[in-house]
N, C-alpha and C positions, 0 to 999 in steps of 0.2 A: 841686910834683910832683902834689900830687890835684888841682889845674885842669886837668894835661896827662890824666890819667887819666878825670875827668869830660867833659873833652871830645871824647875818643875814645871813652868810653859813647854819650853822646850824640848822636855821627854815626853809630856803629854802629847807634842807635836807628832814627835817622832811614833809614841806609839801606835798614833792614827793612823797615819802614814804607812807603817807596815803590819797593821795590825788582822789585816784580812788574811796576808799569806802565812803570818802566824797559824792563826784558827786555822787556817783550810793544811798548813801542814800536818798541824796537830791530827788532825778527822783524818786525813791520810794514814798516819800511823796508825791512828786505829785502827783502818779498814783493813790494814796490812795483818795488824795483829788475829784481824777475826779470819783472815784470809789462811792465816796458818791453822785456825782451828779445823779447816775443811780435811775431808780421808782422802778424796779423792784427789788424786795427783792433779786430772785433768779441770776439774772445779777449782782447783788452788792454784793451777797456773794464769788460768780464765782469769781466776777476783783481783792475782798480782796485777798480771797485764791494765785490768780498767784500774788500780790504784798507781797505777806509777807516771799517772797524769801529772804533769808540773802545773804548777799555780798558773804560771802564764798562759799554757795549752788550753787550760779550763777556763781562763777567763776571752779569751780568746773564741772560742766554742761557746760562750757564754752570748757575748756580747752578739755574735753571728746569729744565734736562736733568738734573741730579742729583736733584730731586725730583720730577721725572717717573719714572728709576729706581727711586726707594725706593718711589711707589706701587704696582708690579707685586705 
């Protein structure tokens, strides 16, 4: 019984742990998928380019805007 319990801790761990760049992939792909819906070439190369942001860039660019923020 505490291996089944230890090892449900442990994936709950782990989902926490990487569960942001999950979601933020996921929305990526979408944004990709609606990116294809666009006619214009030049619109659809535009939407690719801002979705091919990696998890890190964006949290990165994240964290830089909130302490840009707190220096006002």
């Amino acid at each position: 019984m505490s291996k089944k319990i230890l090892a449900i801790f442990c994936l709950g761990g782990f989902m926490a742990l990487t569960g942001c760049e999950v979601v933020y992939d996921s929305q990526q792909q979408n944004a990709l998928n609606e990116c294809d819906k666009l006619l214009s070439w030049n619109d659809r190369s535009e939407c690719i380019k801002q979705s091919k942001k990696s998890y890190d860039q964006y949290e990165k660019q994240r964290k830089d805007l909130i302490e840009k923020g707190t220096e006002k």
